[in-house]
N, C-alpha and C positions, 0 to 999 in steps of 0.2 A: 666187429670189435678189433678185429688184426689192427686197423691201421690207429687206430687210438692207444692199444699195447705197446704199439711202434715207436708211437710219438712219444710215450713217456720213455721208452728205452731213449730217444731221442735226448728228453729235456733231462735223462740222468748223465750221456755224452756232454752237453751243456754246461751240467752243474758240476762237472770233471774239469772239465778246460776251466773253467772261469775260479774255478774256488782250489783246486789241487795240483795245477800242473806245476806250482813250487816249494811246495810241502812236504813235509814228513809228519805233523804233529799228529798223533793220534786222536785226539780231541777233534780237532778239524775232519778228518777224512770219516769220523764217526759220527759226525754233525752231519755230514754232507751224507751222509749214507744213512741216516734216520732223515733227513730232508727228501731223499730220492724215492723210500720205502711212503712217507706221506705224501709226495705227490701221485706216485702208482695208488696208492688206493684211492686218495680224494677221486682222481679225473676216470677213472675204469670204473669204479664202483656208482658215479653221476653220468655214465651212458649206460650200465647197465640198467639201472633206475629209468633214464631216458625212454631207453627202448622197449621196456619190460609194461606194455599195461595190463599182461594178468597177473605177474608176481605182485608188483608196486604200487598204488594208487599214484597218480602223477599230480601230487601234494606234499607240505611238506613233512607231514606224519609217515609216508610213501617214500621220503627218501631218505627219513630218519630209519623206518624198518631195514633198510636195504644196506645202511652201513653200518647198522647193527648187524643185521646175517650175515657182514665180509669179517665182523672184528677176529674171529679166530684165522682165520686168514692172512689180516694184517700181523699177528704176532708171528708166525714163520714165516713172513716176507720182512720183519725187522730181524730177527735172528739171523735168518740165510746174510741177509745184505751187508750186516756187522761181522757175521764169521767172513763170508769172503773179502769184505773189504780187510780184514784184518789179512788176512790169508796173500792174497794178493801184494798190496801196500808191505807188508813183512817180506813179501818174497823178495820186488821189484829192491827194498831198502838195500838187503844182505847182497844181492846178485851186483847190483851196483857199489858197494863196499868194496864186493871182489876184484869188479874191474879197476875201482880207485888204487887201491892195494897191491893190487896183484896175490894178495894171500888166499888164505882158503875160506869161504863163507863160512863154512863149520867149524870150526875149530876141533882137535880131537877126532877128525874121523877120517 
C-alpha cells in the first residue's frame, strides 16, 4: 500500500501546482483540498478492496462494504485537510504581506 499512499500524496502535489500556485481564494484551496481528501480515499480504499479477499468479496457489493468501513475515516481526512489547508494558505498569505510591507504580520503584538 506505501506506494499507492505515495501516489496520492503525489496526485495532491499535482492538484497544488495546477489549481493554487496563483491563488488566495478560500473557496478554491477548499475545493482543492476536499478534491485531494476524495481522491485519497477513492484510490486507497479500491486497493485495499483490491487486495483484501478475506475482508471484501471481489464484487461490487465487496467494494461497496469497503468504502462504507473507510467512511468514518474519510470525515477526519476532510477535517485534518481543511484545517491545515486553512492553517497553512493563512500562514503562507500573512508571512507574504510581511515581506510585501515590511510591517508586522500581527499587528498589536
Amino acid at each position: 500500500m506505501t506506494p499507492v499512499i505515495y501516489g496520492c500524496f503525489l496526485i495532491n502535489v499535482l492538484l497544488g501546482r495546477l489549481f493554487l500556485s496563483e491563488t488566495v481564494s478560500p473557496l478554491r484551496i477548499g475545493s482543492i483540498a476536499l478534491a485531494a481528501s476524495a481522491q485519497f480515499f477513492v484510490i486507497t480504499n479500491f486497493f485495499v478492496w483490491l487486495g483484501s479477499g478475506v475482508f471484501y468479496a471481489h464484487n461490487a457489493a465487496g467494494l461497496a462494504a469497503c468504502y462504507i468501513a473507510a467512511l468514518p475515516f474519510f470525515g477526519r481526512t476532510v477535517l485534518a485537510d481543511l484545517f491545515y489547508s486553512g492553517v497553512l494558505f493563512s500562514t503562507h498569505y500573512a508571512l507574504s504581506r510581511k515581506q510585501l510591507t515590511g510591517g508586522n504580520v500581527f499587528p498589536g503584538c
